[in-house]
C-alpha positions in Angstrom: 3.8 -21.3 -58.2 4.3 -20.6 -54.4 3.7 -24.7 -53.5 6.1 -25.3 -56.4 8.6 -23.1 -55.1 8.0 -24.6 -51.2 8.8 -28.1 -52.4 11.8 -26.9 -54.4 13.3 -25.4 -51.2 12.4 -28.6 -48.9 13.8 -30.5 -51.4 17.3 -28.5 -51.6 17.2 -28.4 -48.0 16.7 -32.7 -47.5 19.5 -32.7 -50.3 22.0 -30.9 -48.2 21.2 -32.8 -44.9 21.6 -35.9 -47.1 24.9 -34.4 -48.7 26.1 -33.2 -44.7 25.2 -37.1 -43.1 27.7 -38.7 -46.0 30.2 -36.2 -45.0 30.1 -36.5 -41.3 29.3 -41.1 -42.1 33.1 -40.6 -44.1 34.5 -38.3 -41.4 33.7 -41.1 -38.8 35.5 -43.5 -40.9 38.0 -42.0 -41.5 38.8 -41.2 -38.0 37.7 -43.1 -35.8 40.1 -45.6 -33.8 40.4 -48.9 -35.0 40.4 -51.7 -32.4 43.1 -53.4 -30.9 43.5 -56.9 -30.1 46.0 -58.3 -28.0 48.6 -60.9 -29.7 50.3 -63.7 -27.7 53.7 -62.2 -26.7 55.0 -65.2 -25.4 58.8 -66.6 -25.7 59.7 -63.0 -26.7 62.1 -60.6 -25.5 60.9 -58.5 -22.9 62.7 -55.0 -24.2 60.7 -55.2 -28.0 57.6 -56.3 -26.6 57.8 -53.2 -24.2 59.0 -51.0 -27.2 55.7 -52.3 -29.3 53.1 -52.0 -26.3 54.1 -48.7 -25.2 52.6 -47.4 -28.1 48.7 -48.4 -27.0 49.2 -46.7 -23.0 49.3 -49.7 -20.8 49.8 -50.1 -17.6 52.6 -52.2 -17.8 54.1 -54.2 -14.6 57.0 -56.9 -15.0 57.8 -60.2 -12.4 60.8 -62.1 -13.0 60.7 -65.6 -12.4 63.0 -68.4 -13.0 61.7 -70.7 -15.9 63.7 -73.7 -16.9 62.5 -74.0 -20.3 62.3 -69.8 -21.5 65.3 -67.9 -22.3 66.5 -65.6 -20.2 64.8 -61.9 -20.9 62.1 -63.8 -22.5 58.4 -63.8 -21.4 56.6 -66.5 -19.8 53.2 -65.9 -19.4 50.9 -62.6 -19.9 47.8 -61.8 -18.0 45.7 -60.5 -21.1 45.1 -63.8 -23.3 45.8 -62.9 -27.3 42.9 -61.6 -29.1 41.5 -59.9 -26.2 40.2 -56.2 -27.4 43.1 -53.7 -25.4 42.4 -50.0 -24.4 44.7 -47.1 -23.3 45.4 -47.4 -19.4 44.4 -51.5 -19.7 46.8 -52.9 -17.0 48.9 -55.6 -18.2 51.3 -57.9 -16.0 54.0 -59.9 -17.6 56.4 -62.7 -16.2 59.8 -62.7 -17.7 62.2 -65.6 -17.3 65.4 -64.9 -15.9 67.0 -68.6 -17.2 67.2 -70.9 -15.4 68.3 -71.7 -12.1 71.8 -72.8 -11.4 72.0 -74.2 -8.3 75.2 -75.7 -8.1 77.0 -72.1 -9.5 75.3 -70.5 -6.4 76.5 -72.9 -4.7 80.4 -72.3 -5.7 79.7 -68.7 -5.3 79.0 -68.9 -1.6 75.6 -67.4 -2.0 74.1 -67.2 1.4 71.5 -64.7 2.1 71.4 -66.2 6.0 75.1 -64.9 6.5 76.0 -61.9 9.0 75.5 -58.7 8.3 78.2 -56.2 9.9 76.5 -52.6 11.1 79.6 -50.3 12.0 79.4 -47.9 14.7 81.2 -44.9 14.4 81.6 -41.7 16.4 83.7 -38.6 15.4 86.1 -38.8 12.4 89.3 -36.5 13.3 91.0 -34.7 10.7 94.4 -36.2 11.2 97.1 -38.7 10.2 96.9 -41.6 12.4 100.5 -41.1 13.5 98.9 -38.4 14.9 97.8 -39.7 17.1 99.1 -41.7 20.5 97.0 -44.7 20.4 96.8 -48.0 18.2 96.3 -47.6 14.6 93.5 -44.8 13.5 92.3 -44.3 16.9 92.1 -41.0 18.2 91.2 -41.7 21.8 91.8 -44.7 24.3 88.9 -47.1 23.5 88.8 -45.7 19.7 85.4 -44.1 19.3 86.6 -41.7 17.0 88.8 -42.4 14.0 91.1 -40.5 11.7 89.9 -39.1 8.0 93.3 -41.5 7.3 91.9 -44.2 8.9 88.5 -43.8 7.7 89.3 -43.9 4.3 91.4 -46.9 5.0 88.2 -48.5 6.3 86.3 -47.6 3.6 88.7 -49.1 0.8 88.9 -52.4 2.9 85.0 -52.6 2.7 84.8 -51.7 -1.1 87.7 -54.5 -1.8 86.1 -57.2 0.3 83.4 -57.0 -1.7 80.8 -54.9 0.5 78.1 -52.5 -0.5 76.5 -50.3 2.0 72.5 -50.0 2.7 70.6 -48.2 4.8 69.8 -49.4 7.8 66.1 -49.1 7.0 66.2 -51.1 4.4 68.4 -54.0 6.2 66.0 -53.9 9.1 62.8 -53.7 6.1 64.9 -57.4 4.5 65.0 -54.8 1.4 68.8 -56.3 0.7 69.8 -54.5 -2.6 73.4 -55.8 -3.2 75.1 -57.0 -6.7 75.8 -61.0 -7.3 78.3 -61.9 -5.1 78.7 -59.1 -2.7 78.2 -58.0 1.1 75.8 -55.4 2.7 77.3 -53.7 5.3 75.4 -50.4 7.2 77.6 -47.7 8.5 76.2 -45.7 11.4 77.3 -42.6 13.2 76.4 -41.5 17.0 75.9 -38.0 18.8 75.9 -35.7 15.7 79.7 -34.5 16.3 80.4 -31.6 14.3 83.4 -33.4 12.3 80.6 -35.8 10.8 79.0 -33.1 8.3 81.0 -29.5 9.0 79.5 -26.8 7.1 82.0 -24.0 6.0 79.8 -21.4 4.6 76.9 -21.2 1.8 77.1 -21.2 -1.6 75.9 -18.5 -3.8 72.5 -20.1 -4.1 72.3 -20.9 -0.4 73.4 -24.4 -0.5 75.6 -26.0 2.3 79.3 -26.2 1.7 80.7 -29.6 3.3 84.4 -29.9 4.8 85.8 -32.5 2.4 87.2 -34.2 5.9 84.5 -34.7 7.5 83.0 -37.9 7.3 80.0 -36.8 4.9 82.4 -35.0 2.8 84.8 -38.6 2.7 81.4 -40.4 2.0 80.6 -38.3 -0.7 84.4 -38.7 -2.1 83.8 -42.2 -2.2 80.7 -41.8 -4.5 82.4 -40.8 -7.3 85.7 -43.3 -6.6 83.4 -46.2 -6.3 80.2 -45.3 -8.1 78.5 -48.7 -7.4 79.2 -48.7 -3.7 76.0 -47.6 -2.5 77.5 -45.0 0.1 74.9 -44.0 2.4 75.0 -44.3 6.5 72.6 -43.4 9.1 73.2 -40.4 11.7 71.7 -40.9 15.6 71.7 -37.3 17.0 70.3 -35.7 20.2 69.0 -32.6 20.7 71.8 -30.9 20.0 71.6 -32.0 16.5 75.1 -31.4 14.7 76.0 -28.8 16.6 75.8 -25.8 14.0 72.9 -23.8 15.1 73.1 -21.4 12.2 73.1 -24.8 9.6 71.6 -27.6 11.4 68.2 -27.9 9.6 70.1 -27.5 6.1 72.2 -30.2 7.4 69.6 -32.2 7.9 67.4 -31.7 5.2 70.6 -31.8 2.6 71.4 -35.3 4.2 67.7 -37.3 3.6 68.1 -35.8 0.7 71.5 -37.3 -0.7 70.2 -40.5 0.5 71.4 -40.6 4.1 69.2 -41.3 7.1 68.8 -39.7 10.4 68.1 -41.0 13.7 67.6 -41.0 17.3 70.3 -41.1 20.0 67.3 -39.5 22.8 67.1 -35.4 23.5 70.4 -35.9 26.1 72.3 -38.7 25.2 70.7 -40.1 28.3 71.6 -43.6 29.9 68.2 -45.8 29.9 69.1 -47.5 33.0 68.5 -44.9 34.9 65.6 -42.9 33.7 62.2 -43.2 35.2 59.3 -44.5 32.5 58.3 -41.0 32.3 61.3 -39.5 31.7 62.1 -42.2 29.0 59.3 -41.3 27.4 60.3 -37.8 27.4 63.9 -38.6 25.8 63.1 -40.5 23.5 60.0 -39.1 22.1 60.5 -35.5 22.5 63.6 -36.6 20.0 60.9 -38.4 17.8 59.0 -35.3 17.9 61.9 -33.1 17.2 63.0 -34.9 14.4 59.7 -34.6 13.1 59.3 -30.7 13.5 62.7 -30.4 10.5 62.0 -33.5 8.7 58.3 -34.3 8.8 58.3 -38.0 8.2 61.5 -38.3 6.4 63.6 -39.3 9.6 64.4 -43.3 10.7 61.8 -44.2 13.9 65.2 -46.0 14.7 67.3 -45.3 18.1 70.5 -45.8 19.0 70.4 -46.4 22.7 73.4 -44.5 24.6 76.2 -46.4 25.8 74.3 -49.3 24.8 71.4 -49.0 28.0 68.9 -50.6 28.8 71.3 -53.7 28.6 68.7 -55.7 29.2 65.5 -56.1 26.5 63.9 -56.9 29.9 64.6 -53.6 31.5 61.6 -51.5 32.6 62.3 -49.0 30.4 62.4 -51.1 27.2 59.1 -51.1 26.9 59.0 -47.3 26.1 62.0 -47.4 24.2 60.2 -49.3 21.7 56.6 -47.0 21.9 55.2 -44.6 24.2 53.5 -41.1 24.0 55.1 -37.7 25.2 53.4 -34.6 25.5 50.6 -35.7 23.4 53.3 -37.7 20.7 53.1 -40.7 20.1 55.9 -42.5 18.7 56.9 -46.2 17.4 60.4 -47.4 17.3 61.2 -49.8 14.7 64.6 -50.5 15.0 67.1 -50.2 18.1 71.1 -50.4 18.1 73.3 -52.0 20.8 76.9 -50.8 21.2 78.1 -53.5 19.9 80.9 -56.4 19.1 79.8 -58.9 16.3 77.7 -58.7 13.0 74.5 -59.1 13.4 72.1 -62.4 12.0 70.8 -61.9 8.7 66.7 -60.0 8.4 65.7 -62.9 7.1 67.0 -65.0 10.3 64.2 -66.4 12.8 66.4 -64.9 15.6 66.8 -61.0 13.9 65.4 -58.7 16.5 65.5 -55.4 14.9 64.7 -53.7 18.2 67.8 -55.0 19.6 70.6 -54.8 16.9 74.1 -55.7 17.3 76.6 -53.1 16.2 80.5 -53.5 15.5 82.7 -51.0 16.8 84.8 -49.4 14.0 88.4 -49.2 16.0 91.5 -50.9 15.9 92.9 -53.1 18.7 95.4 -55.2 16.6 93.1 -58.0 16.0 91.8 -58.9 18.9 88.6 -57.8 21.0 85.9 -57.3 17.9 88.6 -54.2 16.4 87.3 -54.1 12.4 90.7 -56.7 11.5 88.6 -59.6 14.1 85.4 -58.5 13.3 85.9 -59.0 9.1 87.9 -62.5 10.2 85.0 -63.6 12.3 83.0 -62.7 8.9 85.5 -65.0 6.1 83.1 -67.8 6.4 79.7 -66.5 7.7 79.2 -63.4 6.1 75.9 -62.6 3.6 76.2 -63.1 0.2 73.7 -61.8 -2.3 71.9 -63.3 -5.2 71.4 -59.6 -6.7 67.6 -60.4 -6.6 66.1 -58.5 -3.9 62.7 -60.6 -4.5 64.6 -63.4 -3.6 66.5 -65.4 -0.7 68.9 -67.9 -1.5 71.1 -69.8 1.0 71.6 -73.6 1.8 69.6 -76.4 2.7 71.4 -77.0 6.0 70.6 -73.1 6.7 66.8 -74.1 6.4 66.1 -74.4 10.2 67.4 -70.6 10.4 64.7 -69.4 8.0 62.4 -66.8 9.2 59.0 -68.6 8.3 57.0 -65.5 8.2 59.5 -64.2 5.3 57.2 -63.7 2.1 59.9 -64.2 -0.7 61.0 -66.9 -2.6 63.1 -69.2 -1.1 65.5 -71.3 -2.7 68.0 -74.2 -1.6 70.9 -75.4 -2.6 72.5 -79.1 -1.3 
């Protein structure tokens, strides 16, 4: 009777481990993930394939690439071949066509990304009318190193009408050239931290930095929201005086890097390089370095702007340590320097750009004559850049080939 009753139980027990393993067999079934194959996307439109793959995670990353035979938007080639089993995180590259190439329109469109690049220096900006003043046009002293808010927004109009779009100087010197079809970089750059180029008035009530609308960041950030796709940005070379408003300058500086300006150096005393020992170059221009570094951490341009345009030689003695050198236990690495200057500057991807010796325009009037801003955009009618609107790409023409920077890793493309 016991034995009897033994087997009974070892037999309801193997039943219910028989009943549990076809539960959990059509649990796993039911749930588990089916497997996905990739399909051949090919010849399709870029935005639906996206929209589809996005559901299976990948790590999707997109080339464009001229194809004469694929529709524009369409892709040309994927990395995973169809039927290939895919997986969440599975990193996917795709080449989409952009059309094809039309050389003779880019051609007619003056596309010429070998042209001259104007970088503006500017100074002070003076809250007055330029009859105001007693000099020519919107200069507020002699030789026109600082200019009127009138004037300035003059300036500024011109640029946006001729068709240029301002970058920062970083990204000129980097040949990162980020300009629509058909338009102009220009760089806009502003020396020895005057007060009148970001005035603070007070704090808001959550501690934020109230900008005189006539200053020149407070015109700049005006012109944002008249001209939305004009890239405004410009570059600020201070010494160690920074802008001159103890009680604001680090909020200056931090709001500036981050509304997409830059800051730079212009050494701890606006000090002439000619006449500096190698030591005491050192000192100027990388105690600024260092400085800069102590507010901004690494968020500042390693670019100078050498006062009063010294050394005026690249073969000075101190050039050498304008460009690196060590101070107090800093080291520091300049990777672009600024001349005071008189013409636009060659193209980045020119074989003669030396970004450690930059030519600068100066922003004044002089009734067209001596490099004033009218000469300087007529020197520029015919030889100014014109962009593609492909930053991955350089376009200019055939008889420009010789001018090519051959260490330039970007695709290159000629026109007759």
């Amino acid at each position: 009777m016991r034995s009897r009753r033994k087997r009974l139980k070892i037999k309801n027990i193997l039943l219910l481990l028989a009943i549990l393993l076809v539960i959990a067999i059509i649990i796993f079934l039911l749930t588990r993930e089916k497997k996905v194959y990739m399909t051949n996307v090919t010849n399709m439109n870029i935005d639906s394939v996206k929209e589809e793959l996005n559901k299976y995670n990948l790590d999707i990353s997109v080339k464009y690439e001229y194809d004469d035979n694929i529709e524009k938007g369409n892709i040309v080639s994927q990395s995973i071949p169809e039927e290939t089993e895919i997986k969440e995180g599975d990193k996917l590259s795709l080449v989409v066509s952009r059309g094809k190439l039309d050389l003779k329109k880019l051609k007619e469109d003056g596309i010429n990304e070998l042209g001259k690049v104007p970088v503006m220096m500017y100074h002070g900006i003076v809250d007055k009318k330029s009859s105001e003043t007693a000099y020519t046009g919107g200069n507020v002293d002699r030789d026109g190193y600082n200019r009127t808010t009138e004037a300035f927004r003059k300036d500024l109009d011109f640029y946006y009408e001729n068709g240029y779009r301002m970058i920062k100087l970083t990204d000129y010197i980097n040949g990162n050239i980020d300009v629509p079809y058909g338009k102009s970089p220009i760089v806009l750059t502003f020396d020895d931290g005057n007060v009148n180029n970001i005035k603070v008035t007070g704090l808001d009530d959550s501690g934020n930095i109230i900008i005189d609308k006539n200053s020149a960041v407070g015109i700049l950030e005006e012109y944002k929201k008249k001209y939305p796709d004009f890239g405004v940005t410009a570059i600020f070379f201070i010494h160690s005086g920074l802008f001159q408003q103890p009680e604001y300058d680090e909020k200056i500086m931090k709001w500036l890097v981050a509304n997409g300006y830059e800051i730079g150096n212009h050494t701890l005393g606006h000090n002439n390089l000619n006449n500096t020992s190698t030591s005491e170059t050192q000192k100027v221009v990388g105690g600024m370095y260092q400085k800069l570094e102590s507010i901004l951490g690494d968020k500042y341009a390693k670019i100078i702007a050498l006062p009063y345009g010294n050394p005026t030689s690249n073969k000075h003695a101190n050039y050498p340590y304008v460009v690196s050198g060590e101070y107090d236990g800093f080291k520091y690495e300049t990777l672009g320097a600024l001349r005071v200057g008189w013409e636009p500057e060659v193209s980045s991807y020119n074989k003669d750009f030396n970004p450690l010796y930059i030519k600068r325009c100066r922003a004044y009037d002089n009734n067209g004559k001596e490099f004033d801003i009218e000469m300087v955009f007529r020197m520029l009618k015919n030889t100014r850049y014109v962009s593609d609107g492909e930053v991955d790409r350089i376009v200019t023409s055939l008889s420009n080939k010789n001018l090519m920077n051959p260490d330039i890793k970007k695709e290159i493309v000629y026109y007759e």
